[in-house]
C-alpha positions in Angstrom: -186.0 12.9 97.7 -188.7 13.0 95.2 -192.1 12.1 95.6 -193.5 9.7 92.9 -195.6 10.9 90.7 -198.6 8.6 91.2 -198.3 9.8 94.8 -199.3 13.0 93.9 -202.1 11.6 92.2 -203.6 9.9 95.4 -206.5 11.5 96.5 -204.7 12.1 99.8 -202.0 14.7 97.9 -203.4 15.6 94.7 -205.3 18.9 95.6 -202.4 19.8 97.7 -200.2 22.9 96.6 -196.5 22.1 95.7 -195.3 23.9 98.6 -197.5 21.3 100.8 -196.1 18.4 98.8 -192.2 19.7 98.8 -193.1 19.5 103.0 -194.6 16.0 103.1 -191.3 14.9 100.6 -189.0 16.3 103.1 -190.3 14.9 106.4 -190.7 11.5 104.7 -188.2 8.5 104.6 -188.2 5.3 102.2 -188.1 1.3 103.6 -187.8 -1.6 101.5 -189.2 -5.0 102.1 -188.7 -8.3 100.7 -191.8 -10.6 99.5 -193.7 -11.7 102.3 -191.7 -9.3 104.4 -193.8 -7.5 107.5 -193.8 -4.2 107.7 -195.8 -3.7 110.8 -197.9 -6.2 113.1 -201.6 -5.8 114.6 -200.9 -4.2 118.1 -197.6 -2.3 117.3 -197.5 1.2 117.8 -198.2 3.7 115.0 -195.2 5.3 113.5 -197.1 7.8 111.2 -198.7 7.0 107.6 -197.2 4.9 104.7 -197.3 5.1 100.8 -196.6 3.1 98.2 -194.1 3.4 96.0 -193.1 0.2 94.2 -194.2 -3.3 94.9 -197.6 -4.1 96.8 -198.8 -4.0 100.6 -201.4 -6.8 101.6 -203.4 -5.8 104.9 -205.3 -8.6 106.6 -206.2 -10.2 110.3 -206.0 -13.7 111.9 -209.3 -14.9 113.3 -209.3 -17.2 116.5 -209.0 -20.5 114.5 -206.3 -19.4 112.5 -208.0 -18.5 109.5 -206.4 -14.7 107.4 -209.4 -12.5 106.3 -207.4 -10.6 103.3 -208.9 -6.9 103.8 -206.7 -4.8 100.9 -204.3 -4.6 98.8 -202.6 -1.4 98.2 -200.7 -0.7 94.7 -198.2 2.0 94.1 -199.4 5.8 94.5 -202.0 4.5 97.7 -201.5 5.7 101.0 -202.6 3.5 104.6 -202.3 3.2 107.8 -204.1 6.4 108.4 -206.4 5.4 111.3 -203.4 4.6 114.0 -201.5 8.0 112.7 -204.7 9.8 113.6 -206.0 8.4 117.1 -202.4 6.9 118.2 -203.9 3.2 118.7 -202.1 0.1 117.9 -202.2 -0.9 114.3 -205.5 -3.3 113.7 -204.0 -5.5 111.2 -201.3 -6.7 110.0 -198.6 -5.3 107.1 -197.0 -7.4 105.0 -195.0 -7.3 101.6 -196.0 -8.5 98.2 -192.8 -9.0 96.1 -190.1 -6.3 96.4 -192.2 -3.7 98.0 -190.6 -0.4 98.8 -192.9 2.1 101.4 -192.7 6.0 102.3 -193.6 6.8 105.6 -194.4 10.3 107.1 -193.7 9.9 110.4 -196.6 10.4 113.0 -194.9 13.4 115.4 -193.9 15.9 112.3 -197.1 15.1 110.5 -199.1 16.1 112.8 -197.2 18.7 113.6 -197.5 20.0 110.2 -201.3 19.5 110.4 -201.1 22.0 113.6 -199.3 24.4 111.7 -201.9 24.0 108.4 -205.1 22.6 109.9 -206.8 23.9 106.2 -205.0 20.4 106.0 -207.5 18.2 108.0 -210.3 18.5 105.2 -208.6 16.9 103.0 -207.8 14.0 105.4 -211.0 14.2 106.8 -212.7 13.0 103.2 -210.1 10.3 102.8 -211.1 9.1 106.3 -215.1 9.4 104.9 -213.7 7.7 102.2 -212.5 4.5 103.8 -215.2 4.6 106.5 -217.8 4.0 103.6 -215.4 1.3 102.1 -215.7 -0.3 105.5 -219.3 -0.3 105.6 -220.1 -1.6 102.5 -218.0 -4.5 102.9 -220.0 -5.2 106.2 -223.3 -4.7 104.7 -222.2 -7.1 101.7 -221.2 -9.5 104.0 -224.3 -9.2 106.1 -227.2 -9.4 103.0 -225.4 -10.3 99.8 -224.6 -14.4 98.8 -220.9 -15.6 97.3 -221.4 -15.2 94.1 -222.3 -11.6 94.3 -219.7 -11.0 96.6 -217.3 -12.8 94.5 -218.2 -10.6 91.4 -218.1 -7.8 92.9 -214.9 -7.9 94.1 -213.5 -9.3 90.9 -215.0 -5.9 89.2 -213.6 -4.2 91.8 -210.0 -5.5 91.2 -210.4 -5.2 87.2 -210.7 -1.4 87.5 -207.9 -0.9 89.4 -205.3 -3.5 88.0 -207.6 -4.1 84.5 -205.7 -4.7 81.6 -207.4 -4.9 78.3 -207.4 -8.3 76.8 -209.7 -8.0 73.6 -213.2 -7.5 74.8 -212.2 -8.9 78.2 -210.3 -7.3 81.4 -207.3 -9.2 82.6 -206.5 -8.7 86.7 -202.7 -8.1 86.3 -202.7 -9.1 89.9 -201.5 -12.6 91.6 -205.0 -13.8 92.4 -204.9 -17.1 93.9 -208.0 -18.4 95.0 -206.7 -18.8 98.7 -206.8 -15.0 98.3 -210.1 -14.3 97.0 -211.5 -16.7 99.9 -210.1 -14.7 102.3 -211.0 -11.4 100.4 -214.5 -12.4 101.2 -214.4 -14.5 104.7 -214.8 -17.9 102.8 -213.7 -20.9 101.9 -211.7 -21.5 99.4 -213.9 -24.8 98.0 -216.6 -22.5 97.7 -214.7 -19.7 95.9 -213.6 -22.7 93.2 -216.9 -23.4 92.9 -218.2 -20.3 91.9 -215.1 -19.7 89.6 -215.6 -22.7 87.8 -219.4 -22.4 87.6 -218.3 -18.9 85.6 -215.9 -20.4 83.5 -218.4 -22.6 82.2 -220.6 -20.2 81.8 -217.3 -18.3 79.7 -217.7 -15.6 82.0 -214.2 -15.7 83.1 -211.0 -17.4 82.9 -208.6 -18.9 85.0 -204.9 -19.6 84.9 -201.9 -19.0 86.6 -203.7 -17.5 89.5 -204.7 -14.7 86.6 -208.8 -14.0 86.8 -210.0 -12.6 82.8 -213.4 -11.4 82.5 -214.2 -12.2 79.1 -217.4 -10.4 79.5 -217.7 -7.8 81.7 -220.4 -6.3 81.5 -222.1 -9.5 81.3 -220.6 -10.3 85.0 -221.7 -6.4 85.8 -225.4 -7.6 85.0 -225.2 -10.8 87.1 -223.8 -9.0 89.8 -226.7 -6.3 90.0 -229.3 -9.4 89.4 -227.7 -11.3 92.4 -227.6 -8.3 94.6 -231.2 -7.3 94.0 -229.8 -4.1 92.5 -227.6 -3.1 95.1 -224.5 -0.8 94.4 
């Protein structure tokens, strides 16, 4: 079994040797999913660490009243599910399929095991943990100081570099975006994500359709973003 190329690209592989990467192929097995399919529920037990290979995985939590708090959305080549593999907890979210999906995991017992054999290994986990740990806090501190609309922007910048496509001088999201989505992205509502969208469209910032988000002017929204956040990053 071969891995795909744009695993090897992931940070998590791609300063790894080929003799490394021939061990992680072989130790690794391949599940598919159907859209809306769940691949693993908060509190089950860790079975070790998942890539991407084809389709999309959305991560997320239920909150008391019901509400989903969308947390990520991982595209082919990305690798999760890293904090249970390590610390053998439950899983904190839940795993579920975006379209045909297809997953390679590396299960937990011969991954570590390999890690015992090769702990030169851990540093390069180790930054990938550092990695998402600062992802984590700077969606907390967002959510703590900065309005909507800066967190909306943001995010939609965010999403253009990793699923941009050019569209003339604008950025198309090749990405399923409805606003239901976005909302829970950001812990909102969704009347008050539409409100914001439209508010941009006017201002022919954006455009909607078909759950598609354009930025016709990108650097534009970069500028409003760094106005509304009072220059954070």
């Amino acid at each position: 079994m071969d891995l795909p190329e744009d695993a090897i690209a992931d940070p998590w592989l791609r300063d790894f040797s080929p003799e490394v990467v021939a061990q992680l192929t072989a130790m690794s097995s391949r599940k598919r999913l159907r859209d809306g399919e769940l691949l693993y529920a908060r509190g089950d037990a860790a079975e070790g660490l998942y890539g991407v290979v084809r389709g999309r995985i959305r991560i997320s939590v239920s909150e008391p009243d019901g509400r989903e708090v969308l947390l990520a959305l991982f595209e082919p080549g990305s690798w999760f599910g890293e904090v249970s593999m390590f610390d053998g907890q439950p899983r904190p979210q839940d795993a579920h399929a975006v379209g045909d999906t297809e997953v390679m995991l590396l299960p937990r017992a011969r991954f570590l095991a390999l890690l015992d054999q090769r702990p030169e290994l851990y540093r390069a986990f180790a930054k990938l943990l550092c990695r998402r740990l600062r992802t984590v806090l700077d969606f907390v501190e967002d959510t703590l100081v900065l309005p909507l609309a800066a967190r909306l922007g943001k995010r939609l910048l965010e999403l253009s570099r990793t699923y941009g496509i050019a569209q003339g001088d604008g950025v198309l999201i090749d990405l399923h975006l409805p606003q239901d989505d976005l909302a829970r992205m950001l812990g909102a509502t969704r009347q008050s994500v539409s409100k914001e969208l439209k508010a941009w469209e006017a201002q022919g910032l954006i455009q909607v359709k078909y759950s598609r988000v354009v930025l016709l002017a990108p650097q534009a929204m970069s500028e409003l973003v760094q106005r509304l956040s009072g220059g954070r990053k």
